[in-house]
N, C-alpha and C positions, 0 to 999 in steps of 0.2 A: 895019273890024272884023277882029279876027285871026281866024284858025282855032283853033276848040279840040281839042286833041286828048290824049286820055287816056290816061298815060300810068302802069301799075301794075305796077312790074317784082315779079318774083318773088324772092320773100328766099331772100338764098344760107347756106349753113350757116353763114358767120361771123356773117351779120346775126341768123339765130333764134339763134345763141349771145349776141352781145351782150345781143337783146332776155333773153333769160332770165335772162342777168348780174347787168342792172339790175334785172331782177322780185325778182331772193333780197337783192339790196341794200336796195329797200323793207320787204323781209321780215323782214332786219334788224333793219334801223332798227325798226321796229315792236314786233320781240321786245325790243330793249333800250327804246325807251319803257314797253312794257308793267311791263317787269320793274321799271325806275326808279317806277312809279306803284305798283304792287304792294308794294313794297319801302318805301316812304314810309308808304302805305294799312296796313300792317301794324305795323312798326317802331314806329311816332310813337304808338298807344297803348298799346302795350306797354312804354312809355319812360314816359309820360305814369303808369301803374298805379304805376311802380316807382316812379318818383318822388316819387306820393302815398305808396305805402306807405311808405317812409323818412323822409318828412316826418310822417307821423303815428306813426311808431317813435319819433321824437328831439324831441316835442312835449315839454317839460318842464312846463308852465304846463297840461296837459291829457293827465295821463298814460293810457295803455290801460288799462282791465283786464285782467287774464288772460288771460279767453275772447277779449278783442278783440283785444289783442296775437297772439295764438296766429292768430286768423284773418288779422290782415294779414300777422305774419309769413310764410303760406302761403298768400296772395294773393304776395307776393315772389315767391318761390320759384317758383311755380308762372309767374308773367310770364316770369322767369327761363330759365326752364326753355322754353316756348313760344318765347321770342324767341332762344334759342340753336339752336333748330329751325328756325325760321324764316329765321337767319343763313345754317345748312345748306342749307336747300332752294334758297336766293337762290345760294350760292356755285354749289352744283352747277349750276344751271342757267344761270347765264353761263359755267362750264366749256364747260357744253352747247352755248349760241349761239357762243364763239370759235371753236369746232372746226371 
């Protein structure tokens, strides 16, 4: 049988710099999963409103009312308008993570 003997060197300043390296590269990774989830989670209804709403603008066979056009027209607008925000926020903050 061998001898066991134990053996726990003490980490030198290059090893806790590597280890820390790799901890902000998880970190990463993680901020851009998130953001890619986020980004989808957000985007894909807001795509999804506009789309009804222009679909139900160009309805010829079931035209709006007035009152109804008026409100989807500003259901648009207002998707519009959130999903160009939301374009901002997304940019900036993968600005943020490349830095």
């Amino acid at each position: 049988m061998k001898p066991t003997t134990s053996f726990s060197p003490t980490p030198t300043p290059i090893h806790e710099e590597l280890i820390k390296h790799e901890e902000l590269i998880k970190h990463d990774r993680g901020n851009g999963d998130y953001l890619k989830g986020m980004s989808h989670e957000l985007r894909t209804p807001l795509n999804v409103i506009i789309g009804i709403s222009q679909l139900l603008q160009r309805d010829r066979k079931s035209p709006l009312t007035p009152i109804h056009r008026d409100a989807v027209e500003r259901m648009e607008r207002n998707a519009h308008s959130l999903l160009h925000s939301v374009n901002q926020l997304i940019e900036k903050l993968r600005e943020k993570n490349s830095h």
